[in-house]
C-alpha positions as semicolon CSV with decimal commas, in nm:
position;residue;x (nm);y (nm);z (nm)
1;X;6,674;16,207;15,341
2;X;6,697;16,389;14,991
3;X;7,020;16,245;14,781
4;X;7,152;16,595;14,692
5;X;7,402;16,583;14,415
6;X;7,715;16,804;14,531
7;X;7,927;16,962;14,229
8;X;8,244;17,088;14,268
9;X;8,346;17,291;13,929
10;X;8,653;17,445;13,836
11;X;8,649;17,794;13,827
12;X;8,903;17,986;13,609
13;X;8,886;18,355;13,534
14;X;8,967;18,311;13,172
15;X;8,651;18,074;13,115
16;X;8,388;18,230;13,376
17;X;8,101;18,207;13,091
18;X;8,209;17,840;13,066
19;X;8,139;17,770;13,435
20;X;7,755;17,926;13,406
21;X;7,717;17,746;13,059
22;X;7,856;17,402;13,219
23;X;7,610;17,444;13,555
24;X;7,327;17,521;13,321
25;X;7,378;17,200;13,136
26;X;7,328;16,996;13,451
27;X;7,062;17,199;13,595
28;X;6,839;17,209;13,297
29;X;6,869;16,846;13,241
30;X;6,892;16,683;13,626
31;X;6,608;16,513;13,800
32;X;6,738;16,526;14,138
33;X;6,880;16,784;14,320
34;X;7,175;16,950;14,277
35;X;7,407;17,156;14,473
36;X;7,691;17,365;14,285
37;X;8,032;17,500;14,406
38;X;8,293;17,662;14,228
39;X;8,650;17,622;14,279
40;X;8,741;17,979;14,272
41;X;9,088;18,091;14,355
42;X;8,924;18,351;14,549
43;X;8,713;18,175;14,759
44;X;8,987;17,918;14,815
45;X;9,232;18,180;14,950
46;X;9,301;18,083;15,302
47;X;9,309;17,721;15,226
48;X;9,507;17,687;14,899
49;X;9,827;17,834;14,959
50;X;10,076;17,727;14,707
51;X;10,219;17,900;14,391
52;X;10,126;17,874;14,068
53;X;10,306;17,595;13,842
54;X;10,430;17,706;13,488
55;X;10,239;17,414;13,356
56;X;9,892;17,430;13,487
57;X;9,638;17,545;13,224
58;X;9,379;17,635;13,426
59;X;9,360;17,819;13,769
60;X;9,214;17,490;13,950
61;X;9,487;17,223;13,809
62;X;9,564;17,143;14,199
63;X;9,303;17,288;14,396
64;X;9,058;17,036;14,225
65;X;9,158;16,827;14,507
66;X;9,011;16,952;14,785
67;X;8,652;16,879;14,696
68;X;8,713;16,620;14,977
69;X;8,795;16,876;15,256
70;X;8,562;17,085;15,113
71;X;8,260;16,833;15,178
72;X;8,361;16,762;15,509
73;X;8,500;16,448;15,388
74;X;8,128;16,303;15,411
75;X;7,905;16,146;15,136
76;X;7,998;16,183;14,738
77;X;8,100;16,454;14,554
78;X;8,164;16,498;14,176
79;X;8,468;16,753;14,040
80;X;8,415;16,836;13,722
81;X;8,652;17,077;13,510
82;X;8,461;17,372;13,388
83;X;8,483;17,319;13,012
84;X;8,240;17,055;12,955
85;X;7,875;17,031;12,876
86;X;7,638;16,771;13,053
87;X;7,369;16,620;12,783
88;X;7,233;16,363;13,057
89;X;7,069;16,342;13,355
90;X;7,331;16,336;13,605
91;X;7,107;16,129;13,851
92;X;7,251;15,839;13,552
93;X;7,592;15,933;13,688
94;X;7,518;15,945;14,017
95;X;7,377;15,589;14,033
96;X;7,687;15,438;13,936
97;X;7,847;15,573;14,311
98;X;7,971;15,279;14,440
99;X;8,105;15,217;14,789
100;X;8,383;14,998;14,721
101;X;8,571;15,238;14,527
102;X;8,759;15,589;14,688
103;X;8,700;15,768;14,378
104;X;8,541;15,669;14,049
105;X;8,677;15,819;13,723
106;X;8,693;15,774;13,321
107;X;8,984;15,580;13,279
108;X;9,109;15,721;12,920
109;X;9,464;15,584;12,786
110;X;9,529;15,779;12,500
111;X;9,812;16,036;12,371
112;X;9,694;16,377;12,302
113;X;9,706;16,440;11,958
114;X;9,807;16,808;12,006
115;X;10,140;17,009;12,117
116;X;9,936;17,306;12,239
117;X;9,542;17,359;12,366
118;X;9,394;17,696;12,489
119;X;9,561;18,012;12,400
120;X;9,880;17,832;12,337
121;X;9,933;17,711;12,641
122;X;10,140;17,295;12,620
123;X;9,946;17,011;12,627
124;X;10,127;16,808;12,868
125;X;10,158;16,466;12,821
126;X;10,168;16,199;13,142
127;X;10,042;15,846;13,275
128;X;9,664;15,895;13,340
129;X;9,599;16,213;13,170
130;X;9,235;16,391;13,207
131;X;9,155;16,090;13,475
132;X;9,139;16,338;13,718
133;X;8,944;16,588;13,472
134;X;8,574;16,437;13,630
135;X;8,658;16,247;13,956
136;X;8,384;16,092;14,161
137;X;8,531;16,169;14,524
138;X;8,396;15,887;14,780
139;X;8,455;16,140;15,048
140;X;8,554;15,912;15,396
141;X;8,852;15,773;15,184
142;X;9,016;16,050;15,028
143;X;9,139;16,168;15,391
144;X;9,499;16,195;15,274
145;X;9,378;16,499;15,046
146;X;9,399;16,751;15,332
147;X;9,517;17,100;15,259
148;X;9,852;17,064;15,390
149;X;9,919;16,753;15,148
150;X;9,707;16,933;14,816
151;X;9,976;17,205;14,892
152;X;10,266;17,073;14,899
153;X;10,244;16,714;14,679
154;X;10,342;16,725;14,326
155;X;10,107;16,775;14,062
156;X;10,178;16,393;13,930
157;X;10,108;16,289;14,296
158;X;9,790;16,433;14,254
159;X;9,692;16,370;13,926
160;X;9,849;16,012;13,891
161;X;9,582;15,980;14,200
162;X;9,912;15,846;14,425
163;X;9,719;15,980;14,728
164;X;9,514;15,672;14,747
165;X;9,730;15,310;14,874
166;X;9,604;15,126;14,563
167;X;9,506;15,163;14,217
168;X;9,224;14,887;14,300
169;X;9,039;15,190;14,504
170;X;8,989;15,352;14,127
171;X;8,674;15,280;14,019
172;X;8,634;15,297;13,653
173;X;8,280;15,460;13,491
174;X;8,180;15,450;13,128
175;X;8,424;15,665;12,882
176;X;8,100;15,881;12,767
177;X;8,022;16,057;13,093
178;X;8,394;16,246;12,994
179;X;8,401;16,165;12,635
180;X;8,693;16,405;12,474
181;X;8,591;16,617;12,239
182;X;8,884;16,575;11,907
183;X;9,041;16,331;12,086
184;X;8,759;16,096;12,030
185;X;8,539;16,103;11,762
186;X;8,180;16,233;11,788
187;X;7,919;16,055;11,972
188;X;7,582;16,118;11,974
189;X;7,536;15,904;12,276
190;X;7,844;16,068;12,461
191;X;7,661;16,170;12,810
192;X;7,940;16,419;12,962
193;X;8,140;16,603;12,676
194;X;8,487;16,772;12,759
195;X;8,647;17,028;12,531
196;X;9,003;16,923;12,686
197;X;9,164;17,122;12,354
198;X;9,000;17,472;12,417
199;X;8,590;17,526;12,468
200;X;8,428;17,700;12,190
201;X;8,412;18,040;12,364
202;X;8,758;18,004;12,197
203;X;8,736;18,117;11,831
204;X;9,010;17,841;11,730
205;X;8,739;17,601;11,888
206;X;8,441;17,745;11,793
207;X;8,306;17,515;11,537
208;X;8,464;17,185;11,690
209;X;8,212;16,886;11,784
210;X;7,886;16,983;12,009
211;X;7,999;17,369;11,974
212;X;7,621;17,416;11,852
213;X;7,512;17,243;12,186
214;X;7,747;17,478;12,405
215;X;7,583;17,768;12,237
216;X;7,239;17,671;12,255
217;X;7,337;17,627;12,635
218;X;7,526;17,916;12,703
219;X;7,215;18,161;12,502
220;X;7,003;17,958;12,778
221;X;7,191;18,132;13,016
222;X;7,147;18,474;12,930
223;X;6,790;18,419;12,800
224;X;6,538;18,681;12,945
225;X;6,225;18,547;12,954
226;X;5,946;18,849;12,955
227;X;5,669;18,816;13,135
228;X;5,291;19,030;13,113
């Protein structure tokens, strides 16, 4: 049976060309195949049910976590925020799935070096920040992430990935495949870049590092190709 690579991406109304730029990315660089949902508010309706938080910067902070429920709670899935830009082959990624682990995840320990991101909206600060940013979800063990708990637990419950019994089911994958753009410093050989501070379809971020990529991706996207 075909290894299909399911992607869950976060979709947020303020960034929709940054969701088609980010699937792009992956498609136009993958050698196996891949299968994309978004995390839309809207299509989430009768499963995600609770409010809005003051703090979430994007429409998906919480819902991220129900990739699990939304696969069935079978095989691997990948969540991926939608402000990134892939510049591997995600079949690298994928073979690093490993069956010991829950969910597999960049482990970054760092403070962020801003007050405020995306149309000034606070950077919050807390214990595992932008782990749960890319999360490789082993599917069969993240049972506890049903709707009724993604609803109801608190976002550092989430986040802080308390949902799983031990901190041992973590599985930790190279810091390049979500390498931070400004927070670290540019890498040619980063695999999976993350504008955490604001994507360059934000003028204030425009002409931050791999902004030239994003563009190159994003006029890939609305390239018409004419044929005779």
């Amino acid at each position: 049976m075909t290894d299909i690579a399911r992607i869950f991406v976060g979709f947020d109304s303020k960034e929709v060309v940054a969701y088609h730029t980010f699937c792009q990315s992956i498609l136009e660089k993958s050698s196996i195949p891949v299968l994309f949902c978004p995390i839309a508010l809207d299509t989430v309706a009768g499963i995600f049910t609770r409010e809005r938080n003051q703090l979430q910067s994007t429409e998906f902070s919480f819902s991220r976590f129900l990739t699990p429920y939304l696969s069935n709670f079978e095989g691997w899935s990948l969540f991926a925020d939608c402000d990134m830009l892939m510049r591997s082959d995600i079949a690298k990624l994928w073979a690093l799935r490993d069956d010991k682990y829950a969910a597999m995840c960049v482990k970054h320990d760092y403070v962020p070096k801003v007050e405020t991101k995306f149309l000034g909206q606070t950077q919050t600060k807390y214990e595992k920040k932008n782990w749960s940013s890319a999360i490789l979800f082993n599917n069969a063990k993240c049972r506890t992430l049903t709707p009724d708990y993604v609803n109801t637990a608190t976002g550092l419950e989430l986040h802080q990935f308390k949902w799983l019994e031990s901190e041992e089911l973590i599985g930790e994958l190279p810091k390049t495949w979500n390498w931070l753009v400004n927070e670290y410093e540019y890498n040619e050989a980063a695999d999976l870049v993350h504008f955490t501070d604001g994507g360059p379809y934000f003028d204030d971020y425009k002409d931050d590092d791999y902004a030239e990529e994003w563009f190159a991706a994003r006029d890939r996207v609305l390239a018409v190709t004419q044929r005779a």
